[in-house]
GUVO-815565 format. One line per 8 residues: their letters; for each residue x, y, z of C-alpha. Coordinates in Angstrom, 3 decimals. Example, Ala and Ser with C-alpha at 12.3 -4.5 7.8 and 13.67 -1.06 7.14 Angstrom:
as> 12.300,-4.500,7.800; 13.670,-1.060,7.140;
# end
This chain:
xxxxxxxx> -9.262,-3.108,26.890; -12.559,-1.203,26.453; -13.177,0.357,23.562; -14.881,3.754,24.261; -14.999,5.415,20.336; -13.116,8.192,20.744; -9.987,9.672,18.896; -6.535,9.825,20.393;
xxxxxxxx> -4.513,12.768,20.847; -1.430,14.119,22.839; -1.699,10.558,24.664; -4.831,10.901,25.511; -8.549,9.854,24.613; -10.296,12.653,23.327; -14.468,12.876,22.349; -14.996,13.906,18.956;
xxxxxxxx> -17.924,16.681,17.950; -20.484,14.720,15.874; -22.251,11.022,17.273; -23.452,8.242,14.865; -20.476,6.626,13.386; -21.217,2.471,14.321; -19.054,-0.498,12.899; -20.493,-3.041,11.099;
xxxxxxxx> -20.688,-6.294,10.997; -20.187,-7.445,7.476; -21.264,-11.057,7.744; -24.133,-10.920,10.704; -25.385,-7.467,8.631; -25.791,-5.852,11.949; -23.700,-3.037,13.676; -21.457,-3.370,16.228;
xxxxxxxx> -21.183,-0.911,19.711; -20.006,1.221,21.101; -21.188,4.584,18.992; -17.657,6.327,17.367; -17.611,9.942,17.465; -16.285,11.943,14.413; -13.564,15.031,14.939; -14.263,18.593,14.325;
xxxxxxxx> -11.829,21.341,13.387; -10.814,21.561,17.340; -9.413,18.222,17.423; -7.878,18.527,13.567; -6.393,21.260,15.065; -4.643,19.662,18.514; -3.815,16.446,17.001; -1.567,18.618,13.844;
xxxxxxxx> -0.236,21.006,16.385; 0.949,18.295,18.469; 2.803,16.720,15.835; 4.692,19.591,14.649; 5.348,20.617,18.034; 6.699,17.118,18.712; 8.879,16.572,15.098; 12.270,17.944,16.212;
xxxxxxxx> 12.221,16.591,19.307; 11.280,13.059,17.864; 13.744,13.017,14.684; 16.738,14.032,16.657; 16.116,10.873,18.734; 18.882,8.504,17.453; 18.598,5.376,15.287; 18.313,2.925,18.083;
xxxxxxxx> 15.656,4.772,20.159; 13.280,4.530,17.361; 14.046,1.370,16.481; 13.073,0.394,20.434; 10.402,2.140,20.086; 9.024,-0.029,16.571; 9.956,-2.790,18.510; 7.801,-1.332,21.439;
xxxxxxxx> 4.725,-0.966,18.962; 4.713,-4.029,17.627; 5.064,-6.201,21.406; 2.423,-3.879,22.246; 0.241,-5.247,19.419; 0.887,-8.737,19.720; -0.277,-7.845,23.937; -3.510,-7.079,22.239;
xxxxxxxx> -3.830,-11.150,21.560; -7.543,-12.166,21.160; -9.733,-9.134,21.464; -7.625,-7.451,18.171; -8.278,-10.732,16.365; -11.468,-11.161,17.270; -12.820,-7.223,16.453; -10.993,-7.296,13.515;
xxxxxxxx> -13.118,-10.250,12.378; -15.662,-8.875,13.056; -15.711,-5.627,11.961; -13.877,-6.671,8.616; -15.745,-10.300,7.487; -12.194,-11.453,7.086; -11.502,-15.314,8.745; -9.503,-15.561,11.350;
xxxxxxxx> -5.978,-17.109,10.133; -5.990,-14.329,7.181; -5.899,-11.441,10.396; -3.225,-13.399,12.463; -1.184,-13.610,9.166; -1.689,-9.944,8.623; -1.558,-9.428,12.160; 2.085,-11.097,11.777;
xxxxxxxx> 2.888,-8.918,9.193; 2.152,-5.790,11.076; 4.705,-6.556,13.705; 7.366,-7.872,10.915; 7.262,-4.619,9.245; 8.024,-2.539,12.024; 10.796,-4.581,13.238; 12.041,-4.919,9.525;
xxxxxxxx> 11.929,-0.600,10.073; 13.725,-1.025,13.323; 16.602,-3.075,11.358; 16.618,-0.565,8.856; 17.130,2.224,11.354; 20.097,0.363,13.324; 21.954,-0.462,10.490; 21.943,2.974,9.632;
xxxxxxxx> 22.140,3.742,5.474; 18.545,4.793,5.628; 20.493,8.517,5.611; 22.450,7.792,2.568; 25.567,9.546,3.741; 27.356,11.155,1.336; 30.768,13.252,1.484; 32.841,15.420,-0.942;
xxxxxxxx> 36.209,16.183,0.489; 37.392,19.773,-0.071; 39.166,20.834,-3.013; 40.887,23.885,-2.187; 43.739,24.092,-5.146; 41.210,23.284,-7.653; 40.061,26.382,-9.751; 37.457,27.355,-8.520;
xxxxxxxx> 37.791,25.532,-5.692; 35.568,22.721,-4.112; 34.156,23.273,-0.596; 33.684,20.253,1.829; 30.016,19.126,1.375; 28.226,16.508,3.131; 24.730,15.422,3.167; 22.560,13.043,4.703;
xxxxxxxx> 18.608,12.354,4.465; 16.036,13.969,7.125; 12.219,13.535,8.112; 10.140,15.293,5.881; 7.705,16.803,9.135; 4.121,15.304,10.067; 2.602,12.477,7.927; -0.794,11.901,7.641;
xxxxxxxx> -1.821,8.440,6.855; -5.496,7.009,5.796; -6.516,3.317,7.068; -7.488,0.980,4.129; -10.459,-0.908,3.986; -9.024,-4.222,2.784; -6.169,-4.521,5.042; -7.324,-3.528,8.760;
xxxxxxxx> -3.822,-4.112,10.410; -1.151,-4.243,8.084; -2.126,-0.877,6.017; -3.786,0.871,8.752; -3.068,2.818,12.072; 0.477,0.606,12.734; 0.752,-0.866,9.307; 3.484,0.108,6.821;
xxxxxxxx> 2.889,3.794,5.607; 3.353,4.470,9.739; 6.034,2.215,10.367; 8.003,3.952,7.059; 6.802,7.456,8.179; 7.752,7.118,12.105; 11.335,5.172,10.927; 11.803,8.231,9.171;
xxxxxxxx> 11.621,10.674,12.403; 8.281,11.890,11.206; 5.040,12.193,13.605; 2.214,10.391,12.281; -1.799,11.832,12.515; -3.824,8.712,11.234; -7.181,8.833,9.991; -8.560,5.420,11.025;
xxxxxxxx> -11.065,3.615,8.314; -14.520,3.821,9.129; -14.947,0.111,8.155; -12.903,-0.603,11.449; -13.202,1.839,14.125; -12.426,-0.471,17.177; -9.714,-2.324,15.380; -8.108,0.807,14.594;
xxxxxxxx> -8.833,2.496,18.716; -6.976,-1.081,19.642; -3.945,-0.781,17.527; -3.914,3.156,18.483; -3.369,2.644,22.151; -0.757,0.118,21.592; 0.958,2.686,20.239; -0.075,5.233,22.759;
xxxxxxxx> 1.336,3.118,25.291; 4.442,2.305,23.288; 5.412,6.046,23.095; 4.816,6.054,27.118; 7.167,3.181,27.458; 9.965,4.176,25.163; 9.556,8.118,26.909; 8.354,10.308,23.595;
xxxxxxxx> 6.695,13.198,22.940; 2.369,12.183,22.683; 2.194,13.937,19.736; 3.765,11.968,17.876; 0.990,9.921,17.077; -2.834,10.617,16.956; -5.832,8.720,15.694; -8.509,10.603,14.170;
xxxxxxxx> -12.021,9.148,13.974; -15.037,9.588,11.929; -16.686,9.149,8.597; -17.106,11.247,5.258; -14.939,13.208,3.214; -14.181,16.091,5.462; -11.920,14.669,7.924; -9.335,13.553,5.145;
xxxxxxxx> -9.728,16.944,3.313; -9.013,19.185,6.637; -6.214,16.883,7.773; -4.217,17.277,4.188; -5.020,20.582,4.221; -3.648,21.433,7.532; -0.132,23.218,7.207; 1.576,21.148,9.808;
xxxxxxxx> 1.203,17.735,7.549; 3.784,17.696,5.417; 2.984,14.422,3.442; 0.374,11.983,2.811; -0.304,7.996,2.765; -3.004,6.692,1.068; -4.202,3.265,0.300; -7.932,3.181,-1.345;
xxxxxxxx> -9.814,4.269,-4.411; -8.765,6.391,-7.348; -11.169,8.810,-6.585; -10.763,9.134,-3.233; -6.775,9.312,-3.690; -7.059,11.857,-6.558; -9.279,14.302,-3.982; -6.617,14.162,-1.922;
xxxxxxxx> -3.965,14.776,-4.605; -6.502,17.923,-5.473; -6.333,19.188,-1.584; -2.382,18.551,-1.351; -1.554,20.990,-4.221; -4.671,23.442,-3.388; -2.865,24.395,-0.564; -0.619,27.499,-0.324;
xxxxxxxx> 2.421,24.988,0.297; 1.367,21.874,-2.099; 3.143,18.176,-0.549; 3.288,14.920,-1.988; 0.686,12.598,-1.507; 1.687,8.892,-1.832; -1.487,7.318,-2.847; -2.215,3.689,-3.870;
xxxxxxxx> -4.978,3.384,-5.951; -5.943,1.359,-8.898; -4.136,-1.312,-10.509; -6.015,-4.436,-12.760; -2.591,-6.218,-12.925; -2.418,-7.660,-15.916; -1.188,-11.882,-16.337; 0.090,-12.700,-19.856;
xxxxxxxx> 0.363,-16.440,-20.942; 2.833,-16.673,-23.753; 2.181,-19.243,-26.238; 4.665,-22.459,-25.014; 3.487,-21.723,-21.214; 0.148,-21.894,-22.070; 0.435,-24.933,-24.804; 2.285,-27.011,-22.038;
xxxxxxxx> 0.566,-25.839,-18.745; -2.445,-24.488,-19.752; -4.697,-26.013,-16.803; -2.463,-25.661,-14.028; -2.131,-21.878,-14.916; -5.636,-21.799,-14.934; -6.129,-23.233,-11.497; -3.403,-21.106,-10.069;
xxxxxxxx> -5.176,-18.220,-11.528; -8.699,-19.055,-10.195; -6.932,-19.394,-6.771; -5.820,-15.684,-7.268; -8.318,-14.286,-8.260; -10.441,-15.458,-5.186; -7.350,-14.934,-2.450; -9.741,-12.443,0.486;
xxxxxxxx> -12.459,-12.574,-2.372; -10.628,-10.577,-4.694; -10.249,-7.885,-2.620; -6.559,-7.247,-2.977; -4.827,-4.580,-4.838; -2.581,-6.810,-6.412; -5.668,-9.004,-7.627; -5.117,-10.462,-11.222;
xxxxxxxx> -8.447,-8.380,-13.521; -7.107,-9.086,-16.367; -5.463,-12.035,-18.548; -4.262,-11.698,-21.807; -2.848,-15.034,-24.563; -3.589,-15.500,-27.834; -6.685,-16.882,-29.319; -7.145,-20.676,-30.233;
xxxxxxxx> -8.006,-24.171,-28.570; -5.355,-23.788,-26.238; -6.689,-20.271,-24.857; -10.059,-21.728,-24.836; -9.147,-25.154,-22.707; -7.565,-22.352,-20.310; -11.062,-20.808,-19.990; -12.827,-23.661,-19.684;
xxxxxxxx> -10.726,-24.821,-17.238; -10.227,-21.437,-15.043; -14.488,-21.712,-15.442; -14.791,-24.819,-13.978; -12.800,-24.202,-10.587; -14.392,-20.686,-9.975; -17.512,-22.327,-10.012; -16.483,-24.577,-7.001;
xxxxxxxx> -15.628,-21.118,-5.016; -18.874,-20.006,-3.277; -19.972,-16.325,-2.267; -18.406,-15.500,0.592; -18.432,-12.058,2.754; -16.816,-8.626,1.317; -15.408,-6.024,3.716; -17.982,-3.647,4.083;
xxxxxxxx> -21.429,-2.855,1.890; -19.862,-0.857,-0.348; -17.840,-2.624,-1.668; -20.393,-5.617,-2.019; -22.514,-3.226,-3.459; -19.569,-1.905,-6.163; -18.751,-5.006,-7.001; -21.865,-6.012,-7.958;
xxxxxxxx> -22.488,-3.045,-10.152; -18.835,-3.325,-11.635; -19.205,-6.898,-12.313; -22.842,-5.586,-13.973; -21.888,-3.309,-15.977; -19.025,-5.628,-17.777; -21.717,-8.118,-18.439; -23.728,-5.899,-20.164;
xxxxxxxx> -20.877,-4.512,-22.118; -21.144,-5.454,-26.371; -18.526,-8.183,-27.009; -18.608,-9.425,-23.873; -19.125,-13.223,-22.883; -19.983,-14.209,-19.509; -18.219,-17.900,-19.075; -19.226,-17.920,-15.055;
xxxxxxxx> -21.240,-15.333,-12.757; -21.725,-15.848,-9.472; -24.734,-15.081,-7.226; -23.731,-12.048,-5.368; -26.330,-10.487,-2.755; -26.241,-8.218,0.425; -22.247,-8.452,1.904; -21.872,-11.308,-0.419;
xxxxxxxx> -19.127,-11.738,-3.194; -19.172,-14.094,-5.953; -16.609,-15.241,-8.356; -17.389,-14.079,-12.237; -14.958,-14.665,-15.383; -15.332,-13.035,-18.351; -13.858,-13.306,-22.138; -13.698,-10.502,-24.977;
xxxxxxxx> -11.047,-10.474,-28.313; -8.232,-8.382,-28.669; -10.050,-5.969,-30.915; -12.973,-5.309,-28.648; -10.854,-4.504,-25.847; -8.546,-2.167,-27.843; -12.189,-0.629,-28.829; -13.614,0.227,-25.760;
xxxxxxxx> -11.565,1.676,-22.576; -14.505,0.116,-20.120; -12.925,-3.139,-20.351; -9.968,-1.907,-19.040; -11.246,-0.586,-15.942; -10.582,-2.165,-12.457; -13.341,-4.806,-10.562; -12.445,-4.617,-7.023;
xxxxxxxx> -13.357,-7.912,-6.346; -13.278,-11.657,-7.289; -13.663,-10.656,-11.038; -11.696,-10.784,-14.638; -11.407,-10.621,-17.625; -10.043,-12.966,-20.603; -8.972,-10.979,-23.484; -8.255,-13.835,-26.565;
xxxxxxxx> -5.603,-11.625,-29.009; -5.066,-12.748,-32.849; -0.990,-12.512,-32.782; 1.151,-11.364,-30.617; 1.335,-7.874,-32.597; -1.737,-7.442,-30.535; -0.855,-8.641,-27.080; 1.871,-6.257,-27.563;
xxxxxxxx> -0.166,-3.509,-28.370; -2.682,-4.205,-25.651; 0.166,-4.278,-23.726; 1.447,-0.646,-24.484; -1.561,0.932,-24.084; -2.275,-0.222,-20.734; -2.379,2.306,-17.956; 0.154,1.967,-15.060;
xxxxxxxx> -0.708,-0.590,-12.887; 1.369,-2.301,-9.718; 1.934,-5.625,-11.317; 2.109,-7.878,-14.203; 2.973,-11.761,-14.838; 4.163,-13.602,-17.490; 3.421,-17.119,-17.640; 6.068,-18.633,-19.621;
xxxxxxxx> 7.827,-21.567,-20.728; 11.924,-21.452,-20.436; 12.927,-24.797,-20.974; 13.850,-24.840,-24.569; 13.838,-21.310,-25.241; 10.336,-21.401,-25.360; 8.777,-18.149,-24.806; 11.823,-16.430,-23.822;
xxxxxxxx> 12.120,-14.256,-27.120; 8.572,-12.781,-26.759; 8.834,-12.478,-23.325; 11.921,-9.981,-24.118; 9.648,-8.389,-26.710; 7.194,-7.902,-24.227; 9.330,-6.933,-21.173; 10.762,-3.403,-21.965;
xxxxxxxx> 6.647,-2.761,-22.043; 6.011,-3.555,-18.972; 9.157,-2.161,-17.468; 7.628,1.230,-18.069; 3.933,0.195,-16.989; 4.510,-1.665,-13.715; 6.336,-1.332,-10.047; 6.667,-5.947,-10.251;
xxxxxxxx> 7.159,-8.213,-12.899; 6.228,-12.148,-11.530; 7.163,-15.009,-13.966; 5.356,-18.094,-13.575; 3.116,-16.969,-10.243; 0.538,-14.786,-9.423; 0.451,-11.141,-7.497; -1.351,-11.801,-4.583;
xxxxxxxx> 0.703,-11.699,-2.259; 3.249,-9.228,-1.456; 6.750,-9.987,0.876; 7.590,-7.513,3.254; 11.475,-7.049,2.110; 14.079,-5.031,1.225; 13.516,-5.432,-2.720; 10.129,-5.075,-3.249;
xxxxxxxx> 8.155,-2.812,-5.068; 4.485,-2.129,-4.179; 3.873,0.753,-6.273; 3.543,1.616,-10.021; 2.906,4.526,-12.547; -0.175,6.510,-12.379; -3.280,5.640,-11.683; -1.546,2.659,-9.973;
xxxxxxxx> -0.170,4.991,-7.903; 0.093,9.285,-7.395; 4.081,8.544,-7.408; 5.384,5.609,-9.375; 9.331,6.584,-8.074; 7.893,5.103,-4.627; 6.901,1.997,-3.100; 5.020,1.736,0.084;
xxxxxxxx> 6.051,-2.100,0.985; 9.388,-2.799,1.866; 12.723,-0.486,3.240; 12.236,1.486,0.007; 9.137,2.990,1.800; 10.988,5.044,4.112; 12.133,7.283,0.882; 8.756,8.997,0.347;
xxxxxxxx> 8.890,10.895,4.084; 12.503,12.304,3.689; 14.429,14.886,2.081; 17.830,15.318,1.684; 20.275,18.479,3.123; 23.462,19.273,2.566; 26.006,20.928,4.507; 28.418,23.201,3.215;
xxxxxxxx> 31.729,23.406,4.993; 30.062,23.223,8.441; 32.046,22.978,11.556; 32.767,19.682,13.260; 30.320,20.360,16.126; 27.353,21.739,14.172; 27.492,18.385,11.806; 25.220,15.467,12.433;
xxxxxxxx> 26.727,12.639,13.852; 26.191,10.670,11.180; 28.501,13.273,8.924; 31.486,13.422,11.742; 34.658,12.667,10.744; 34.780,11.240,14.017; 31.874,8.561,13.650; 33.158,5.136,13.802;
xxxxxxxx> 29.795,3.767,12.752; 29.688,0.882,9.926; 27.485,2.023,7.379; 27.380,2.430,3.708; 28.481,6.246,2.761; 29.778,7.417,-0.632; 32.961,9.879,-0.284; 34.033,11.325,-3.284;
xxxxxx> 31.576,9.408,-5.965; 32.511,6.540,-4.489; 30.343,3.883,-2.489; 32.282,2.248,0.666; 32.041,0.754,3.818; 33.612,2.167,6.881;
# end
C-alpha cells in the first residue's frame, strides 16, 4: 500500500495546504519519504462537517453492526502484516516484537469493544414503572445512554498503534456511536496513513457513512487547537504532555459551547516498599524495579519516577542493588528527538538539584536514552516541589524517609498520578497494618493500586483503570483502557412516558434482549 502523505476525509485521500512535514527515523537520524502535507481550515472544515453529518446515521446503527464493523477494523489491520510493522519501526525506534505486541493489542481492544457492544449493558438501561395512585403521581421513565456527537482524538507519541488512529480512545469513541476526526502524531505519519485506510476500507466493507472517520495530518499546535475548537467535535482524547493537554483543556472551555476533554497527561507513579517487604526482598524488588523502569526506555506513562521506603541499611542495599543492574542496561533509541532531547535536560536538571545524589547516570546523546537513578531524604523532597516532577524517560528517583510519619506525608501531598505500588510483605502480618495506613491515601491520589509488581504494563479488560486525578489526568472519574472507556463519549436521556413506538428498542417493553437493566432501583437480568 503506498503511502502518498495526505489526510483522509469522506473516504477519500485528500492533499493538505502546507508541504514539509517528513518522518523520522529515530535510530538511523535521517528522515523518512514521502513529504506529509499539513491541513488548513478547508480540510478542518470537511473532515468536522462530515462527521456531524454522518453521527445520526452511524449511532442509530444497532449493536451488532458496529461491533462487525470493530471487528472489520481490526482484520483490516492485521491485512496490513509487514509494511505496518516495519514503518512503525521505523518511524518510532521501537523493536519489532514490542509493535506486534502492541499491534496485538490494537486489534484486542476493538474486538473487546465489539463484545461490549453485543452484549449490550454499555446503555445502562434503566426503567421506573408508573405510579399513577401515588400522590403526586410517578410517570413511566426510562433511560438509556447515547453517543455524545464527533470525537476528536490526538495520536500519542509513545504508543504508535495502540493509542493512536485505531487504538483505544477510537475504538471507545466509535463503540459509542460517535464519529471519530483523528489528528495523527507527527512522530508517525505513515504508520498512522496505514492504520487510517484500514479503517477507510473497513467502513466501505461494513457499508457506513465516510465521515465517520477522518485522519488529519500535519505538525504544530494549530491543527489540534482548530479541531477542538470546531463546533461539530463534541469531545476530546488526548494522550501526551501536560502542557499540551492543558492547551487543549484551555480551547475546549474557550469555546462558546465548552466539552470535556479526556486528557492523559502526567503521572510519576509512585512504588512504596514497606519495611518487612523490603527487609525480606529487598534485591529482588530492586531488580524488578530496574526492569521497569527501563520497559520501551522509560517511555511509558505508567513508568515507576519515583520510590519511596524508609531510610537505613536495608534502603541502601536496595539502591545499591537497583544501581548495579541499571548499569548493565545500555542507551538505547527514544521515540523521536524531543523527547531524547527532554530527557536529557529533565534528567539534568535533577542532577543539579541541592540534596540530590546521583547513584548511576547514563551517557545519553542524539536519539539516545540512558538509564539514571537518583536518591534524596524525605525532608528534601518535602522541601522542594522539583523533585516531584515527572522524567519521561528511563529515570527515578529514591526518596530515603526517617519514619513512616513521613512516607505518609509524602504520600498525601503527592499530586494525582495513574498508579502506585506497594511492595509488601503479607505473610505474618507483616506490612499489612501500614499498608492500611497508607491505602485510604492513595485511594484518593491514584486510578491503580499494584501490590507486589510494577505499573508497566497495562491489561486491556473490563476492570481496569488507566486514569487518575489531575494532572494525571483532565478527568479522574474516567479511564481510557478498558470497557469503562466507552463512558467518557456518552450521555444519558431519559424518556418521559413516551409511546411504545417512539422508544428505543433497547427501552421496549417488547425487547426480549438479555441484558443487565435496573427497573424500579433494582438491578436484574432479563
Amino acid at each position: 500500500m503506498n503511502i502518498n502523505g495526505y489526510a483522509l476525509i469522506g473516504g477519500e485521500s485528500v492533499k493538505g495546504s502546507e508541504p514539509g512535514l517528513y518522518a523520522f527515523n529515530p535510530s538511523l537520524f535521517e528522515a523518512i519519504e514521502p513529504e506529509f502535507f499539513t491541513v488548513g481550515a478547508q480540510q478542518i472544515e470537511l473532515a468536522c462537517g462530515l462527521a456531524q453529518a454522518a453521527f445520526d446515521e452511524y449511532r442509530a446503527t444497532g449493536d451488532a453492526q458496529r461491533a462487525e464493523f470493530l471487528e472489520a477494523i481490526a482484520a483490516q489491520i492485521l491485512a496490513l502484516g509487514d509494511e505496518l510493522i516495519l514503518r512503525a519501526m521505523a518511524e518510532s525506534g521501537l523493536p519489532r516484537p514490542r509493535l506486534e505486541g502492541e499491534r496485538g493489542r490494537t486489534v484486542n481492544q476493538l474486538k473487546l469493544f465489539a463484545e461490549l457492544l453485543r452484549e449490550g449493558s454499555w446503555q445502562d438501561p434503566r426503567f421506573d414503572s408508573a405510579l399513577p395512585e401515588r400522590v403526586p403521581p410517578r410517570p413511566d421513565l426510562r433511560l438509556r445512554m447515547i453517543g455524545l456527537g464527533p470525537v476528536a482524538v490526538f495520536g500519542a507519541s509513545n504508543f504508535p498503534l495502540a493509542f493512536s488512529v485505531a487504538g483505544g480512545d477510537t475504538a471507545a469513541a466509535l463503540a459509542a456511536g460517535c464519529p471519530v476526526v483523528v489528528k495523527a502524531h507527527s512522530a508517525h505519519p505513515g504508520t498512522s496513513e496505514l492504520v487510517g485506510r484500514a479503517v477507510q476500507a473497513a467502513l466501505r466493507q461494513c457499508g457506513l457513512p465516510a465521515g465517520v472517520f477522518a485522519l488529519l495530518t500535519g505538525t504544530g499546535n494549530s491543527v489540534g487547537k482548530a479541531l477542538v475548537s470546531h463546533p461539530a467535535i463534541q469531545a476530546v482524547g488526548f494522550t501526551g504532555s501536560r502542557a499540551g493537554g492543558t492547551a487543549l483543556m484551555a480551547a475546549a472551555a474557550a469555546r462558546p459551547q465548552p466539552i470535556p476533554v479526556y486528557a492523559e497527561m502526567s503521572s510519576i507513579n509512585p512504588v512504596f516498599i514497606l519495611p518487612a517487604a523490603l527487609s525480606a526482598r529487598g534485591e529482588e524488588i530492586a531488580k524488578g524495579f530496574a526492569a521497569s523502569l527501563v520497559m520501551g526506555v522509560g517511555q511509558f506513562c505508567t513508568n515507576p519516577g519515583l520510590v519511596l521506603a524508609l531510610e537505613g541499611p536495608a534502603f541502601d542495599a536496595f539502591a545499591e542493588a537497583a544501581s548495579a543492574a541499571l548499569a548493565q542496561v545500555p542507551a538505547a533509541t527514544m521515540l523521536t528527538r524531543g523527547i531524547a532531547a527532554s530527557y536529557q535536560q529533565s534528567e539534568q536538571l535533577l542532577a543539579a538539584q541541592p540534596q540530590v545524589k546521583a547513584l548511576r547516570r547514563g551517557q545519553s546523546q542524539a536519539c539516545q536514552g540512558s538509564p539514571s537513578l537518583f536518591i534524596s531524604s524525605g525532608d528534601a523532597f518535602l522541601g522542594n516541589h522539583a523533585l516531584a516532577a515527572e522524567i519521561f524517560g528511563p529515570a527515578s528517583l529514591l526518596v530515603a524517609c526517617r519514619d513512616m510519619a513521613q512516607l505518609l506525608q509524602i504520600a498525601a501531598g503527592l499530586e494525582g498520578q495513574l498508579t502506585a505500588t506497594l511492595q509488601l510483605q503479607v505473610e505474618d502480618d507483616g506490612d499489612l497494618a501500614l499498608a492500611a495506613q497508607l491505602l485510604p491515601l492513595l485511594e484518593r491520589k491514584v486510578g491503580r493500586i499494584l501490590a507486589n509488581g510494577f505499573p508497566t504494563g497495562v491489561e486491556v479488560s473490563t476492570a481496569m483503570v488507566h486514569g487518575g486525578p489531575f494532572p494525571a489526568t483532565s478527568d479522574g472519574r474516567s479511564s481510557s483502557v478498558g470497557t469503562a472507556a466507552i463512558a467518557r463519549f456518552l450521555r444519558p436521556v431519559s424518556y418521559q412516558n413516551l409511546p411504545q413506538a417512539l422508544l428505543p428498542e433497547v427501552l421496549r417493553d417488547a425487547n426480549q434482549r438479555a441484558l443487565w437493566r435496573r427497573r424500579d432501583g433494582v438491578l436484574t437480568q432479563q
